[in-house]
C-alpha angles and dihedrals in degrees: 000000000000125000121228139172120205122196118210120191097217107185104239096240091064105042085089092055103047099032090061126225107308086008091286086152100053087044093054092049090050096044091055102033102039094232135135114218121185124196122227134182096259091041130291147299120221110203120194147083102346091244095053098046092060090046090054088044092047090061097041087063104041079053093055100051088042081062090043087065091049097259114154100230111247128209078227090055101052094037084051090045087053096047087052085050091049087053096048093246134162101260090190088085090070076077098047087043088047086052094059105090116186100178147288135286121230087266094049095258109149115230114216131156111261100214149019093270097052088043094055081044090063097036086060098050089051087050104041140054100216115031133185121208121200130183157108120275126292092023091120099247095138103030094051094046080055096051087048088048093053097040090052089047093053090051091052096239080121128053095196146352135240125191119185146160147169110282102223126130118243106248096315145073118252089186116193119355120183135229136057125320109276086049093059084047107045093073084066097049094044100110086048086052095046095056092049097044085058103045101034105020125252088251090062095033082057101049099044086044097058088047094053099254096115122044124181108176145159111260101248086070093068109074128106093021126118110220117213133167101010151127097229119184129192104199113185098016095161088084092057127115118233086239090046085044099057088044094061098041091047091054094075123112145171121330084004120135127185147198130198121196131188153134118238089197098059098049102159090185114136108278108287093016121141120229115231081212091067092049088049099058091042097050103032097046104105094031099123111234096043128093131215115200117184107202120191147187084282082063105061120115097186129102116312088255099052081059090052086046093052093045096042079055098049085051091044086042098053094052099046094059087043091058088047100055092049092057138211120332125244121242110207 
């Protein structure tokens, strides 16, 4: 192993920024690489294995031009720039990600995709006219299809929005809730709320709704419609049936352009039931014109600890089947 020692010029007006409050960002450069960086005055010097050493220089300065642009550094930002070290990837793209602006959020927030796998996601939904996107919590399928949605609909490529989704509780009985019919319903669409509410204002949101212009909405609504001229998105369609499934899909009319969001891994579908999701992506794989986008725990743009919990999953997950197919053992 060979010893090296790097020197970066960081402009001191960034070093706040991309060191990270009590220096968490240098430490968690330090912990994964196995590198020792110490801070100077004029900039820094990164001691450690020669390979290392250029991996851990590599990020520092992707995270420097990601700060020249007026991004506020992200523990999700410097732990994705290391993956893409650890593979060997080109950690230059965490710029030409940052550059592709979607839109803002009521508070001026830009909303961008995070990683490789969100930016082909939305490049898909520019391109084509059905895609499916699959993915883990916290990976931004259904928050970056609304941003899309709303942006369409701002530019006027859309005439309207619809949002819908499964009602079926998640693992657990609701019972009886009062009021009228959209109140019983709206438990069930608050995800879907709480993403418009952020990007478009609850005061918008309100008044195209009222005109019709927005729609969220339970699936069953939505047979025997013909949709034109819309952003639709299917958001949990894991908990979809096949029948339900073909209904939505053959909805779809002219200038109309949808999204359809899951994961495969949190069906809450009754026991032995079939999810119209998983016949989708087998039959509609090779149909020209729909997109298939397969997000993963890379993916996730959460906090640092929801992307432990999905990959702890997956680990749990893939023994478990393995176990399963091997069957029960055998006692003697």
């Amino acid at each position: 192993m060979s010893l090296n020692e790097i020197k970066l010029d960081v402009p001191t007006k960034h070093m706040a920024n991309v060191f990270g409050e009590y220096d968490k960002n240098i430490k968690t450069i330090e912990r994964t690489l196995n590198v020792t960086v110490a801070v100077r005055e004029d900039g820094m010097k990164i001691l450690g294995d020669s390979t290392n050493v250029k991996s851990a220089s590599r990020v520092f300065l992707e995270l420097v031009e990601l700060s020249k642009k007026g991004n506020d550094i992200t523990q999700q930002q410097v732990q994705y720039a290391l993956d893409l070290a650890a593979e060997q990837k080109d950690i230059t793209v965490l710029g030409k990600i940052d550059d592709d602006l979607i839109c803002h959020t009521i508070n001026g927030k830009p909303v961008k995709p995070k990683t490789l796998g969100q930016k082909e996601y939305v490049d898909a939904i520019r391109k084509q006219m059905i895609v499916f996107g699959m993915g883990p919590a916290g990976t931004g399928k259904t928050y970056l299809a609304m941003a899309m949605a709303i942006t369409a609909f701002g530019n006027e490529e859309v005439g309207r929005i619809i949002l819908t989704r499964p009602a079926i509780e998640a693992g657990e009985k609701l019972g009886f809730l009062p009021g009228d019919l959209q109140s019983k319903v709206d438990p069930y669409l608050r995800p879907l709320y709480d993403a418009l509410h952020q990007i478009m204002g609850a005061e918008n949101f309100q008044r195209n709704m009222e005109k019709g212009l927005i729609e969220v909405a339970p699936l069953a609504y939505m047979r025997g419609r013909t949709l034109d001229n819309a952003f639709i998105i299917l958001d949990e369609a894991q908990n979809t049936t096949p029948a339900q499934m073909k209904m939505f899909l053959t909805r779809i009319g002219f200038g109309s352009k949808v999204v359809v969001t899951g994961d495969a891994t949190q069906k809450d579908l009754p026991k032995g039931s079939t999810s119209g999701l998983d016949v989708a992506l087998r039959v509609l794989k090779r149909v020209e014109g729909i997109s298939i986008c397969e997000l993963s725990s890379k993916d996730v743009v959460r906090h640092p600890l929801v992307q432990k919990i999905v990959q702890a999953y997956e680990v749990y997950e893939k023994k478990e089947s393995k176990a399963n197919k091997k069957g029960p053992r055998v006692r003697k």
